[in-house]
Steps between C-alpha positions, in 0.01 A plus 500: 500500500566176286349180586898342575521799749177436665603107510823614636366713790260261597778209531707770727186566713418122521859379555557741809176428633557130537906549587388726754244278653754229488760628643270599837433154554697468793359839651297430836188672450256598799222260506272781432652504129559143474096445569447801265664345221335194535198572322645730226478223254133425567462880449615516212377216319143589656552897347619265143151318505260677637437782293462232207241315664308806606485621127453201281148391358494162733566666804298292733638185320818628512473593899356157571844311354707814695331359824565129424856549405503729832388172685697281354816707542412529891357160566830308333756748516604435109506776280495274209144345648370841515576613164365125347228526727386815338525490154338126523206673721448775228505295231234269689285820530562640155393088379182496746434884393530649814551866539 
């Protein structure tokens, strides 16, 4: 398969994805579902990060910002705090030479 048909087949499957999930907006889901889907993005960016902190080098360092930017997200309710939070509380550690 050439790369333009690969590129092409992954616009179709993207595309219908996101008109299909748009166009069941209106659909009344049971509130088992709606609670369900409530925590699939967590899921997925926890199955995204995870695995990288587990493996890397500066694991502990890098599960010590994880759990600040965990904090922070919770505590303030700001994604963007979370994130900040994080990279500024590794880089702290990496600068004081912890983990």
């Amino acid at each position: 398969m050439t790369p333009f048909l690969t590129m092409l087949g992954m616009w179709a499957v993207t595309w219908a994805s996101r008109y299909l999930g748009l166009s069941l907006g209106g659909l009344n889901l049971p509130p088992f579902w709606l609670a369900f889907l409530r925590f699939v993005p967590i899921s997925v960016f926890a199955a995204l990060v995870v695995p990288d902190i587990a493996s890397a080098p500066d694991a502990v360092r890098r599960a010590l910002a994880a759990v600040l930017a965990g904090l922070l997200m919770w505590r303030t309710r700001q994604l963007a705090v979370g994130i900040l939070g994080g990279f500024g509380g590794y880089w702290v550690l990496r600068w004081l030479g912890i983990g």
